[in-house]
VEXMIZA-713757 format. One record per residue (C-alpha): x, y, z. Coordinates in steps of 0.1 Angstrom, whole numbers. Each point is the difference from the previous one (the first is absolute). Example, Ala and Ser with C-alpha at 12.3 -4.5 7.8 and 13.67 -1.06 7.14 Angstrom:
<r u="123" v="-45" w="78"/>
<r u="14" v="34" w="-7"/>
//
This chain:
<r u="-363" v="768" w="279"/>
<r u="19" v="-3" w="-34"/>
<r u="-28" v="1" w="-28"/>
<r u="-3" v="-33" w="-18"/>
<r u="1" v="-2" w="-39"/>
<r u="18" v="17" w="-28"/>
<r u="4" v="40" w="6"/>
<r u="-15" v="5" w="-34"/>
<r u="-6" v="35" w="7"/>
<r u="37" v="10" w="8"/>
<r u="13" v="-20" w="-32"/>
<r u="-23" v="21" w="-24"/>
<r u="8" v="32" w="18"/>
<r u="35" v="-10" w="-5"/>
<r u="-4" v="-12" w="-39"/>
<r u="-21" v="32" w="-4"/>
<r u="25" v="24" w="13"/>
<r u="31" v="-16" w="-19"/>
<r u="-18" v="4" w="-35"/>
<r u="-27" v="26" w="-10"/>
<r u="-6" v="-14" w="-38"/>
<r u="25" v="27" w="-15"/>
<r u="35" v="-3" w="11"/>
<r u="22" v="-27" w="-11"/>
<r u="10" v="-29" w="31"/>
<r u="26" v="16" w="25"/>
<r u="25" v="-25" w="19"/>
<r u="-11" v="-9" w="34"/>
<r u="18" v="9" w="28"/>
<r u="11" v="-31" w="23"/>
<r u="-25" v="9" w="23"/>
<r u="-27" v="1" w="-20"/>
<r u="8" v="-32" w="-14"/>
<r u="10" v="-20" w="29"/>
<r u="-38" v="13" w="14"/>
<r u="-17" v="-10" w="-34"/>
<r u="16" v="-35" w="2"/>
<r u="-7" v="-6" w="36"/>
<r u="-38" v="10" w="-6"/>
<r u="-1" v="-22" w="-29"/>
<r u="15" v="-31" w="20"/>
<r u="-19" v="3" w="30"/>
<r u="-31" v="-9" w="-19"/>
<r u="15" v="-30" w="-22"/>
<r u="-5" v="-33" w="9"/>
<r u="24" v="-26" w="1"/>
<r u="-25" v="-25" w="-18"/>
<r u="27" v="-33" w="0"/>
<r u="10" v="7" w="36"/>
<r u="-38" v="1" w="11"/>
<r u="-11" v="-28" w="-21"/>
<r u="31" v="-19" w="23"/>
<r u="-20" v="10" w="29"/>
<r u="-32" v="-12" w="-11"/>
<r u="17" v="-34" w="-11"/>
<r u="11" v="-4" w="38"/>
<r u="-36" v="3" w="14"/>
<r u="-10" v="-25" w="-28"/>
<r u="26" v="-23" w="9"/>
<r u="-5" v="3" w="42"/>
<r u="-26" v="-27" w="10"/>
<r u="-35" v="8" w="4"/>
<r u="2" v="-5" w="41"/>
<r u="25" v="21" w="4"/>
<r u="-18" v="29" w="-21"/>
<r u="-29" v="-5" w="25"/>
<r u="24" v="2" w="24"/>
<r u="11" v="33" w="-4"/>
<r u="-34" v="14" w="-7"/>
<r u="3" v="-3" w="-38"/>
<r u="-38" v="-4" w="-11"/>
<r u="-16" v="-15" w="-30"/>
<r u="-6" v="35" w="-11"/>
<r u="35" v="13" w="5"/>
<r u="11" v="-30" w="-24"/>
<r u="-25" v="7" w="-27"/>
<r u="9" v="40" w="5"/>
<r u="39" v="-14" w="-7"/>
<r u="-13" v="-20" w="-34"/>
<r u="-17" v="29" w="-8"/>
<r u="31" v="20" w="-2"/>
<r u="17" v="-30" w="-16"/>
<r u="-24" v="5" w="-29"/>
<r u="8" v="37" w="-10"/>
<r u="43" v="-10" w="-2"/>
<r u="-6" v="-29" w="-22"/>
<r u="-24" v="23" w="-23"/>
<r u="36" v="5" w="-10"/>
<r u="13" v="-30" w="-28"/>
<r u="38" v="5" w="16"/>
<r u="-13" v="-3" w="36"/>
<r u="-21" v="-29" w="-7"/>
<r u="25" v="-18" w="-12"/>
<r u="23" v="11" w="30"/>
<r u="-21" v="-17" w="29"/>
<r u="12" v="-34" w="-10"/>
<r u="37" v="13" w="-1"/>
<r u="-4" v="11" w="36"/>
<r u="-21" v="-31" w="12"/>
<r u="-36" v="11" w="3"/>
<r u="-14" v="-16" w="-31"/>
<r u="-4" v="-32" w="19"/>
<r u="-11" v="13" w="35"/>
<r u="-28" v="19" w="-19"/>
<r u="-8" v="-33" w="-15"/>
<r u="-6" v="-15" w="27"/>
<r u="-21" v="27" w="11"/>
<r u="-23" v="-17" w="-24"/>
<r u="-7" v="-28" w="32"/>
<r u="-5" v="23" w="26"/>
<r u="-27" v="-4" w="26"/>
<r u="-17" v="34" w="-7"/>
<r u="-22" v="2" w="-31"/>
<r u="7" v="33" w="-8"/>
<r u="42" v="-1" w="-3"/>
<r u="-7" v="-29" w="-18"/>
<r u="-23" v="22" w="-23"/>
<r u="27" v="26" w="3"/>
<r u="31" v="-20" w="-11"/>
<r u="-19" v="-15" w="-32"/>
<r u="-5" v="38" w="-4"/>
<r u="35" v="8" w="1"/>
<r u="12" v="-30" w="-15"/>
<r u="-23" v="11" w="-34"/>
<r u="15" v="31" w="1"/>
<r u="34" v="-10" w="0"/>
<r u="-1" v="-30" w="-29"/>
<r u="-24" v="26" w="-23"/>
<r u="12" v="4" w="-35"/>
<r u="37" v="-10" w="16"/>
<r u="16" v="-30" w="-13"/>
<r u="30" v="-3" w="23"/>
<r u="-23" v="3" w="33"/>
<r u="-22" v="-28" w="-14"/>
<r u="27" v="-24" w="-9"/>
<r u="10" v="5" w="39"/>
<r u="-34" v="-8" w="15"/>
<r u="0" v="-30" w="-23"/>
<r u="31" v="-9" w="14"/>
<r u="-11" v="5" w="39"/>
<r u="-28" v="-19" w="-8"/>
<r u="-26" v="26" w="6"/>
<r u="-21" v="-11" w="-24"/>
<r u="-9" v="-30" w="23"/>
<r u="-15" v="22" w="26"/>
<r u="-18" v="19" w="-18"/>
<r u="-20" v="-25" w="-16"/>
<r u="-6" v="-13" w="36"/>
<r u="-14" v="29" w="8"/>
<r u="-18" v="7" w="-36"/>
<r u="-16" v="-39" w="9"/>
<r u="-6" v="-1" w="30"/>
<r u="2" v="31" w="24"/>
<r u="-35" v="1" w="22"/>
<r u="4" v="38" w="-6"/>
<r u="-10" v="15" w="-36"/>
<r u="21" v="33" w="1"/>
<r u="31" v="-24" w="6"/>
<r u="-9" v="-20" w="-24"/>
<r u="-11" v="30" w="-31"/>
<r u="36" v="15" w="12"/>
<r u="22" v="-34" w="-8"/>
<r u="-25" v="-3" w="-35"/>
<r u="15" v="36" w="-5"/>
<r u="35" v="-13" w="7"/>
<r u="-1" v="-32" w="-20"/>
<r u="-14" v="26" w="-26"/>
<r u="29" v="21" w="-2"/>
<r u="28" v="-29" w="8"/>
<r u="-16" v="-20" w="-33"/>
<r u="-2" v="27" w="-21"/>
<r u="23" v="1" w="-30"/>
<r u="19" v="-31" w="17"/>
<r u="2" v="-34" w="-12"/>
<r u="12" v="-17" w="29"/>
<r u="-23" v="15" w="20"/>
<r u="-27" v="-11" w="-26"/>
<r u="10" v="-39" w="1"/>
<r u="4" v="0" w="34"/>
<r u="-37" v="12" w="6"/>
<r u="-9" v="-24" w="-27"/>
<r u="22" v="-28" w="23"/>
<r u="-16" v="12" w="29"/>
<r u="-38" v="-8" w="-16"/>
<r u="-4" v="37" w="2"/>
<r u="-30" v="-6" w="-30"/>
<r u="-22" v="-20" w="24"/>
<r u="7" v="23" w="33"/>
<r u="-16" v="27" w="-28"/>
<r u="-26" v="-16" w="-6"/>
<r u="-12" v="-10" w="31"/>
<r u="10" v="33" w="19"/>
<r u="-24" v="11" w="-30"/>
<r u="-28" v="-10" w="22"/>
<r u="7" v="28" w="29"/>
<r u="-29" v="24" w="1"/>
<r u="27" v="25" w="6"/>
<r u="-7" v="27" w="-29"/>
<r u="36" v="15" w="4"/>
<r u="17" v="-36" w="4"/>
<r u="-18" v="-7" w="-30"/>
<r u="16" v="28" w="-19"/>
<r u="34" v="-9" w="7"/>
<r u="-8" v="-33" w="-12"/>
<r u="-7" v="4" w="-33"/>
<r u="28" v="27" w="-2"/>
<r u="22" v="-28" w="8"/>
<r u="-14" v="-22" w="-28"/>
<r u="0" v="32" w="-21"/>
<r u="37" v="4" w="0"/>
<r u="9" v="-37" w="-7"/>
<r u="-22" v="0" w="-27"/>
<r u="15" v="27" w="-18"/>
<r u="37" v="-20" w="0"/>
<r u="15" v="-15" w="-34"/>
<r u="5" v="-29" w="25"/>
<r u="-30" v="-4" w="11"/>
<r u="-21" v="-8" w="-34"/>
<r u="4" v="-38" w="4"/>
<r u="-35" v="-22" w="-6"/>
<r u="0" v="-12" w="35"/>
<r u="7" v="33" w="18"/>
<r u="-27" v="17" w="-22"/>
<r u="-22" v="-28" w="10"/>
<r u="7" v="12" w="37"/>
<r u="-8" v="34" w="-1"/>
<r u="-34" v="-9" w="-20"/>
<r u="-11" v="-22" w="28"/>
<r u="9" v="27" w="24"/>
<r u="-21" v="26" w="-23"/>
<r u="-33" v="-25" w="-7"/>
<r u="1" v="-11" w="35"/>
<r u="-5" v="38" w="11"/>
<r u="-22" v="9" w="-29"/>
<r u="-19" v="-28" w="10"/>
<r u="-2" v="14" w="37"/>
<r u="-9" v="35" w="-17"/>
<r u="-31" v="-11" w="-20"/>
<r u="-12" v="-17" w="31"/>
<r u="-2" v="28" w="23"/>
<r u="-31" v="17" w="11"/>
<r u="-5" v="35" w="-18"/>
<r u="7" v="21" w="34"/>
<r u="36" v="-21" w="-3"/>
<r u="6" v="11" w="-35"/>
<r u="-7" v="31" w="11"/>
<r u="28" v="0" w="23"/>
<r u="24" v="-21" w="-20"/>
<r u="4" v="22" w="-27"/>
<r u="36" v="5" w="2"/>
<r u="4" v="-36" w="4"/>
<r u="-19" v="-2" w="-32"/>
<r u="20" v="20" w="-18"/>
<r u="34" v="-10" w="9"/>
<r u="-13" v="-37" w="-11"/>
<r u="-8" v="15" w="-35"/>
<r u="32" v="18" w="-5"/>
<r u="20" v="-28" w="9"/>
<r u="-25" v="-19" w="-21"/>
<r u="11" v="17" w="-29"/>
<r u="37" v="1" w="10"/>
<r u="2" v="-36" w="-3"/>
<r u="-24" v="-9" w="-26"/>
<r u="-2" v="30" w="-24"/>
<r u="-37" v="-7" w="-3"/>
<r u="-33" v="15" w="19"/>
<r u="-6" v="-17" w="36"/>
<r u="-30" v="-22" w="9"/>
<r u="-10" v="32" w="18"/>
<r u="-4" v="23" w="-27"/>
<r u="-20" v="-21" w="-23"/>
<r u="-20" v="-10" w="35"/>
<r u="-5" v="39" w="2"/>
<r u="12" v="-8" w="42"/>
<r u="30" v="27" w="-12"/>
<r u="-20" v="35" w="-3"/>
<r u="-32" v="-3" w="22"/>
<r u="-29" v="21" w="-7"/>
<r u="12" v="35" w="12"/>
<r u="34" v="-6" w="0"/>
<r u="23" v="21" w="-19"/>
<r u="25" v="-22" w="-20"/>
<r u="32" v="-10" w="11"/>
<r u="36" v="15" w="-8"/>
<r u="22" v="-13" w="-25"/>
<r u="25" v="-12" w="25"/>
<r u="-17" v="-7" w="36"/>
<r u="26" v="-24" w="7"/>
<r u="24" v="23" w="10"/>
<r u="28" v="-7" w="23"/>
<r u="-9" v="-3" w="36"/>
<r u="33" v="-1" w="17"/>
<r u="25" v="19" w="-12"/>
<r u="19" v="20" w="22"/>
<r u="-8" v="36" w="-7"/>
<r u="38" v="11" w="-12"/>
<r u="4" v="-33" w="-25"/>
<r u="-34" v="9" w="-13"/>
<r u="17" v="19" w="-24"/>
<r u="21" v="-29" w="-14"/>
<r u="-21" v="-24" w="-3"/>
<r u="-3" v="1" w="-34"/>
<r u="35" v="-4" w="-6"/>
<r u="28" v="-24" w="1"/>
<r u="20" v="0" w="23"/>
<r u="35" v="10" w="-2"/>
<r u="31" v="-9" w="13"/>
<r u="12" v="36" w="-1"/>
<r u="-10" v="11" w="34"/>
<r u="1" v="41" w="10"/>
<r u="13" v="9" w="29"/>
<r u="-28" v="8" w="26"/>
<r u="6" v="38" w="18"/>
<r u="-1" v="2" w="40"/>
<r u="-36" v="0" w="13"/>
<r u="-3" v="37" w="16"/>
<r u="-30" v="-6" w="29"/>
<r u="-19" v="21" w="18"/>
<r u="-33" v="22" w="-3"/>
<r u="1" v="41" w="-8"/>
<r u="-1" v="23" w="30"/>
<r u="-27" v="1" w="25"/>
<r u="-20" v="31" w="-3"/>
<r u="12" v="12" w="31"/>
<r u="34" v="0" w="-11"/>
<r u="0" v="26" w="-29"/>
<r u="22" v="23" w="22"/>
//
């Protein structure tokens, strides 16, 4: 049976016996280099030509999935995949060109909690800190769904994934901004406030977190919003029992930093002494931190984004050698 995976082994005996440090680089002989290149693109992955392939099982009906065996878990194992091409700005960009921006959309209404979950996942990861993917899931519409789902889902982890994805879609975008503002996206925060969901809760106020730090977001009324939100919560806070403040810590945290965010001025907490409890360390600076960012736009978070795209290098797959193999 052929050995699956890479032959790591053979290409750094190869690269080790065609350079020892102290010569300069020889030509290669056609043989080595028609063996090099054939190693190199056996292991690299056409990532537009699978994402076509995933767009066609997106785009063949649920029944005839089941049909053929396909399982709930085979589809979430497909987003999953989905997720680690769009990491990539360029590829991210490319599902709508090759039509499966809108079949992952509708994802977003699928039976199964979990690929709904899943594509709210994927959908975050592909409009993070990316301009040109967001302005095409406003124009599918996907806000819509997402919200739905943000409102209404009977399943939280659906329903903290499309917070994540309104999150990301909202971000830096003002037509994303007004149309959550159409959309009464204020009072779906403030009553979704109410979920004794500790992690829903978090992604709530990160929400409110980023549109309080827009220049278009300082208007009387919205301010007046967001400080509702905030002394509704506080309000729910400095009722709780002291076993639930216990537990609520981060909660209370997150609703003094984005206290301070907004107002510039100590929360009701702190001068309640509700923030630090008696043998609690203090808090960071910063524990509103972002909670869904995908891990490779992390790093560019921070930064505007620019049109100037670089191009991404072909995704080489595959684990080292199995131990058995070292031969």
């Amino acid at each position: 049976m052929a050995r699956e995976g890479p032959n790591w082994e053979g290409l750094l005996k190869w690269s080790l016996a065609h350079s020892d440090g102290t010569n300069s680089s020889r030509n290669l002989s056609e043989e080595d280099r028609r063996w090099f290149m054939e190693a190199m693109q056996a292991q690299t992955v056409d990532v537009i030509k699978r994402m076509k392939e995933i767009t066609l099982v997106m785009n063949t009906p649920e029944q005839v999935l089941e049909s053929q065996g396909v399982t709930p878990q085979d589809i979430e194992d497909m987003l999953d995949e989905l997720q680690e091409h769009v990491e990539s700005i360029d590829m991210a960009n490319d599902l709508h060109s090759i039509g499966g921006l809108v079949p992952l959309l509708g994802y977003l209404r699928n039976s199964h909690a979990n690929i709904r979950a899943k594509a709210a996942e994927v959908v975050s990861t592909i409009v993070q800190n990316n301009p040109r993917s967001q302005q095409l899931v406003m124009e599918a519409n996907g806000l819509e769904p997402l919200l739905s789902n943000f409102t209404s889902d009977p399943d939280v982890l659906v329903r903290t994934k499309a917070l994540g994805a309104i999150s990301s879609l909202i971000r830096h975008n003002k037509p994303g901004v007004a149309a959550f503002r159409l959309a009464n996206g204020y009072a779906a925060l403030r009553d979704a406030l109410s979920s004794e969901d500790v992690r829903f809760q978090r992604g709530l106020l990160e929400l409110a977190r980023d549109k309080s730090g827009k220049p278009d977001s300082s208007s009387s009324e919205e301010e007046d919003k967001l400080k509702q939100i905030l002394q509704e919560r506080i309000q729910g806070i400095c009722e709780m029992s002291a076993e639930d403040l216990g537990a609520a810590r981060e909660e209370r945290q997150l609703v003094d930093s984005l206290w301070n965010t907004c107002h510039n001025e100590p929360s009701p907490l702190r001068e309640k002494g509700l923030l630090v409890l008696p043998g609690e360390d203090a808090p960071p600076p910063d524990v509103a931190s972002q909670h869904f960012e995908p891990p490779l736009r992390a790093a560019a978070a921070n930064t505007k984004p620019s049109s100037d795209k670089k191009e991404t290098p072909p995704l080489l797959l595959g684990a080292g050698p199995p131990a058995d193999n070292a031969s």
